[in-house]
N, C-alpha and C positions, 0 to 999 in steps of 0.2 A: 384045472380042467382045460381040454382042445375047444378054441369054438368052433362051430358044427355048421355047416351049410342045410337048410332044410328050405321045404315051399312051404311061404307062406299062409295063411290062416288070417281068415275074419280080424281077429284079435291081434293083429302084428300091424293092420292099415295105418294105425294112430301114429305105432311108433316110426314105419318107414314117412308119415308124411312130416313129420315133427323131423328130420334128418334130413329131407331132401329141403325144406323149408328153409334149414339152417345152412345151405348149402348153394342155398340160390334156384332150385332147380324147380319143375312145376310139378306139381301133384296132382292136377285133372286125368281122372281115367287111372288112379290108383287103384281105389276100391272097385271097377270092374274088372282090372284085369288081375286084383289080387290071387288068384289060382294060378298063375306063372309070372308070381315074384318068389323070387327067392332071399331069404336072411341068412346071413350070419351073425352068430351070437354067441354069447360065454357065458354061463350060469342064467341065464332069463335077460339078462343084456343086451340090444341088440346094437352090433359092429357095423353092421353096414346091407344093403340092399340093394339086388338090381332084380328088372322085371325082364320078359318078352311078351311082345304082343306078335301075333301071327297074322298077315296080312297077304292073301293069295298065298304065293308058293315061296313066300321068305316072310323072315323075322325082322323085328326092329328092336335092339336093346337101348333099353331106356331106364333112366335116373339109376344110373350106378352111382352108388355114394358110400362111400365111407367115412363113418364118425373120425371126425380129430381128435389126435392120441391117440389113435389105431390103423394110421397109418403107416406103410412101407413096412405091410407085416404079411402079404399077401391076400390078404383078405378081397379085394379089389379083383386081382386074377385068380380066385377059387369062384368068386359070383359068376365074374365070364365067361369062366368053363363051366360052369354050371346052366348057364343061359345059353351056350355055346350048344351042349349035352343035350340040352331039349330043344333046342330048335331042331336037330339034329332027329331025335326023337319026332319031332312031329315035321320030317320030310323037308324042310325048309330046304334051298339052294343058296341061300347064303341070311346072313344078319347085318343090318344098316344098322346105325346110329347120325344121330347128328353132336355135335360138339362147340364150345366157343370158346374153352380153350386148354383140352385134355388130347386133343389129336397127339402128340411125341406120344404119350400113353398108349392110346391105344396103336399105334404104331409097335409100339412093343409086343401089345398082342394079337399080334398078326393083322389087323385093319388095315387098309390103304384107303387115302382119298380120292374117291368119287364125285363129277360133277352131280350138280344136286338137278338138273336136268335128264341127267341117265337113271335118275331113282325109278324103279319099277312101280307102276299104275298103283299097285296096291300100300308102297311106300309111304308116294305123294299124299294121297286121299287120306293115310293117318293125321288124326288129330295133331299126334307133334309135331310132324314135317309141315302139316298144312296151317297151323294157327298158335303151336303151343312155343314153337324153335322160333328166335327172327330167322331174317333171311342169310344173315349174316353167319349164321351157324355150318358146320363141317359138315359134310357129308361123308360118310365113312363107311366101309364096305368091308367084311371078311368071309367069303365063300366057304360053302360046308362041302367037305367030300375029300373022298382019299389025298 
């Protein structure tokens, strides 16, 4: 069977924080923004997760992960376009991340880096920019629109 890109549910919280856990990454602010995460999965398995949180008039994609031994299969850049596809959907002007050490990645997917003092008001004021990321982390930017 394909595995599937789908949003999130109640019931998917455990298994995305148990993978981002395993990955280093933070899980505060999981379970509220569970309604714009998105899973990939294969038979009830889940491959991997990323969220968006909407903040003013742009997105922040946060804890992209993919399970090991299911990596360099795409899964990774189907989540992105998929978090890409609803920011999009809900008018966003572009999607940040921060990073400490996936920047060449997301380089690949269209991101460039941004100083992390040009993040937009509603960026900054995010939980992950402002207390969950050190300061030490990428700031990374990919603009939504033709």
């Amino acid at each position: 069977m394909k595995p599937v890109i789908r949003t999130a549910g109640a019931d998917d919280v455990a298994a995305i924080c148990l993978a981002l856990r395993a990955a280093g990454l933070p899980v505060e602010g999981v379970d509220t923004h569970a309604g714009t995460f998105f899973v990939c999965e294969n038979e009830g398995v889940l491959l991997g997760a990323a969220g968006l949180e909407v903040h003013g008039g742009d997105g922040l994609l946060r804890s992209l992960v993919v399970v090991p031994g299911t990596r360099r299969r795409g899964i990774g850049q189907g989540l992105c376009q998929r978090v890409m596809d609803e920011a999009a959907n809900r008018a966003c002007g572009a999607v940040y991340l921060l990073t400490l050490d996936a920047a060449a990645y997301f380089e690949r997917l269209g991101f460039e880096m941004v100083a992390r003092d040009d993040a937009p008001s509603g960026i900054r004021e995010s939980r992950e920019f402002s207390a969950l990321c050190p300061a030490s982390a990428v700031l990374m930017r990919r603009l939504i629109g033709p």
